[in-house]
C-alpha positions in Angstrom: -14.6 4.3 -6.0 -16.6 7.0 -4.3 -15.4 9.2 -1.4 -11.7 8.9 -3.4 -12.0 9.3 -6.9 -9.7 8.0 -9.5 -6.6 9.2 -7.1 -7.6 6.4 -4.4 -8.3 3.7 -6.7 -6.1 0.3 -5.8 -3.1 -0.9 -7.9 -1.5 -3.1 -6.1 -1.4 -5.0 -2.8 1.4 -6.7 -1.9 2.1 -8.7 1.3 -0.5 -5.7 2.4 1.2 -2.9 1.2 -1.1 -1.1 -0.8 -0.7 1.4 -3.0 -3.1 3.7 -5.0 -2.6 5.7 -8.0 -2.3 8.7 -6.9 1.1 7.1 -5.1 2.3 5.8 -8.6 2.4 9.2 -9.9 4.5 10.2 -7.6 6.9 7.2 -8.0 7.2 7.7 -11.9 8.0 11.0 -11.1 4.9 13.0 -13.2 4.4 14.6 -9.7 7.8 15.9 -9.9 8.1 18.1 -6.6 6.5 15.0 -4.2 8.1 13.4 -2.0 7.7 9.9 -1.0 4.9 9.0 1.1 3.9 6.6 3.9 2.1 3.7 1.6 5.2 4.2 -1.2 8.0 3.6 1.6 6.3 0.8 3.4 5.5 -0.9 -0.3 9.3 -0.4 -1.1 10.4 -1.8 2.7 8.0 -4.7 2.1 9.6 -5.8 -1.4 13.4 -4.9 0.2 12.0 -7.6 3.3 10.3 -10.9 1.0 12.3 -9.5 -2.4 15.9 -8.5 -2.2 16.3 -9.8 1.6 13.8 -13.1 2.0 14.4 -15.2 4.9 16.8 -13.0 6.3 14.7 -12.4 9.9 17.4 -10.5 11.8 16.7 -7.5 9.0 14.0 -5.6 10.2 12.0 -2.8 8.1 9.8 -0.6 10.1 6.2 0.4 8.4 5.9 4.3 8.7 2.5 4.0 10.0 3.6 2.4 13.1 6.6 4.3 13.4 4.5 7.5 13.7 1.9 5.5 16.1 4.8 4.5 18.8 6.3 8.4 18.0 2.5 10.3 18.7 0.5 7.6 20.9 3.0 5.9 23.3 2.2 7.2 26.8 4.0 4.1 29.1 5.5 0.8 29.0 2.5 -1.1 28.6 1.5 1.0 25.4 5.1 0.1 24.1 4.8 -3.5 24.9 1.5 -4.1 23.3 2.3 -2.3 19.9 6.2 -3.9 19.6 5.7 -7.4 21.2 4.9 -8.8 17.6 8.2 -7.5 15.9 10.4 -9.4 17.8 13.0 -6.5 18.2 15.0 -8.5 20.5 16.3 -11.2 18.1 16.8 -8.7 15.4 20.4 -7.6 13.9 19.2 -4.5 11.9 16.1 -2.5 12.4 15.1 0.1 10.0 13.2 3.6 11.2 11.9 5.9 8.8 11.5 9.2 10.8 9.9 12.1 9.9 9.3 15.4 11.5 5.5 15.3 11.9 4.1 16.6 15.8 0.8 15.4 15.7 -1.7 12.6 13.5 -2.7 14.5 10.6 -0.1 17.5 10.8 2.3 18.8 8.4 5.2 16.2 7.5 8.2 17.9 5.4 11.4 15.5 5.4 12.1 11.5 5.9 15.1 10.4 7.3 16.3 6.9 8.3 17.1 5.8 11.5 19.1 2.5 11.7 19.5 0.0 14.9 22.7 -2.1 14.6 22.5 -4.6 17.3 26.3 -6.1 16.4 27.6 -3.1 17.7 24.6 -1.5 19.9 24.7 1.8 17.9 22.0 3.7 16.9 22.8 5.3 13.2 20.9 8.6 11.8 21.5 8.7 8.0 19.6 12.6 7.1 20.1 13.8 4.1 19.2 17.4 4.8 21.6 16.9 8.2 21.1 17.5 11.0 17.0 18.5 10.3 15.3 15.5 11.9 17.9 14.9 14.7 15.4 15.8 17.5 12.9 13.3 16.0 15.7 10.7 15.7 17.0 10.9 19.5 13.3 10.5 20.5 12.9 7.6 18.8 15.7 6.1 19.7 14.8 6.5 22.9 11.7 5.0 22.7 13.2 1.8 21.0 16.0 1.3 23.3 13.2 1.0 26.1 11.4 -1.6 24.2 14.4 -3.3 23.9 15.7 -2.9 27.6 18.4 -1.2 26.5 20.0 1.5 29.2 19.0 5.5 28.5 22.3 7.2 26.3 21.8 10.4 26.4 23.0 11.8 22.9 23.6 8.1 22.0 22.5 8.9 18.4 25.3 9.0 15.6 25.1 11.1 12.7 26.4 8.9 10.1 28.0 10.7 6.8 25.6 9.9 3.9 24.9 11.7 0.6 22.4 15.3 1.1 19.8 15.6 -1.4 19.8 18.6 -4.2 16.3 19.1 -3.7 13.2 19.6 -1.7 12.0 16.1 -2.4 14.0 13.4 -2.0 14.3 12.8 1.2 12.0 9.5 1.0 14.2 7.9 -2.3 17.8 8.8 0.3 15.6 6.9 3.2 15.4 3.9 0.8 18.6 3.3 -0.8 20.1 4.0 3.2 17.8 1.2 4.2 19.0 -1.2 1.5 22.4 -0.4 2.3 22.5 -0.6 5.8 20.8 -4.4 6.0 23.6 -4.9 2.9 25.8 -3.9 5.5 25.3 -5.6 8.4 24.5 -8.7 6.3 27.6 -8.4 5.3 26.5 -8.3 1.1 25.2 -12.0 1.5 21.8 -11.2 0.5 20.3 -11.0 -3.5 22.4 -9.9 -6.0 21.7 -6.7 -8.2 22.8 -3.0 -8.6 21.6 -1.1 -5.5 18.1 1.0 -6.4 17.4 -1.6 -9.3 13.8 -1.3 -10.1 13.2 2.1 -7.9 12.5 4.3 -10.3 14.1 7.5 -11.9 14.8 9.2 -9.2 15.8 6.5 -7.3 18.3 5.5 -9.5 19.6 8.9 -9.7 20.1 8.9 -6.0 21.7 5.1 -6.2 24.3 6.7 -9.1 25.1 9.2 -6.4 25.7 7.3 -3.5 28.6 5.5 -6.2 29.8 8.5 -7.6 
């Protein structure tokens, strides 16, 4: 393909998630010091929505992309209505945010982080596993979402919830994936497919999954 070479050549597309072969490498680990990507955590959200939790509506997984769009673009309320009004946030149980700690489109990005909406409780939860690095980002977000939802301003209303800290510079995106799963698990209350947690995630996300048990 020209402009991207073999590195941006199509693999797979799924429900539009798209990934390229430069993002495989990093998933099977031959790239070991990468971490996880945008189009990688939005493919692995899209198969935890229509594989492990179909029909299951109230669980919502956020796609990065947007995530950073809403963090970097959103000026007002009418910005926030026109780019949320589609996700039905509202009738949602569980909606999943992968943060990261970019500033600006097309900056540096160094860690993921999830944060999670539990409407059965109104909390917000930041699972980090370098705690308490993306904190800031977290609060900010949670800010924005508790706008779109109508929710009343908390100042500080962002819990840091205990969760296992990575052992290396990289896998901050494979902890934001396995807190996802288990968070909608959660909330779901374990009603949804049946299978060891991280199954099918790779090396190192099965590494992570074995910790999380340990």
């Amino acid at each position: 393909a020209g402009g991207g070479g073999w590195d941006m050549r199509q693999i797979v597309n799924f429900h539009d998630a798209v990934l390229y072969d430069s993002d495989l490498e990093v998933m099977v680990g031959s790239r070991g010091d990468a971490w996880l990507n945008d189009r990688v955590i939005q493919w692995w959200f899209t198969h935890l929505q229509h594989d492990v939790f179909p029909g299951h509506d109230g669980v919502l997984f956020m796609d990065p992309a947007l995530v950073s769009c809403l963090r970097l673009q959103v000026d007002d309320d009418e910005d926030l209505e026109a780019l949320t009004s589609s996700l039905g946030l509202a009738s949602r149980d569980v909606i999943l945010v992968p943060i990261n700690d970019n500033e600006s489109f097309g900056g540096p990005a160094t860690h993921w982080s999830l944060l999670a909406y539990r409407r059965h409780d109104g909390r917000f939860l930041h699972l980090d596993s370098s705690a308490p690095r993306n904190l800031r980002h977290a609060e900010a977000f949670a800010a924005l979402l508790s706008r779109a939802l109508g929710l009343p301003a908390r100042p500080g209303g962002v819990e840091a919830a205990a969760c296992p800290q990575q052992a290396n510079g990289s896998d901050c995106g494979v902890h934001v994936l396995l807190n996802a799963e288990a968070q909608a698990r959660e909330v779901l209350g374990g009603g949804a497919a049946e299978g060891k947690r991280g199954e099918g995630a790779g090396p190192a996300a099965r590494g992570a999954a074995e910790h999380r048990e340990a």
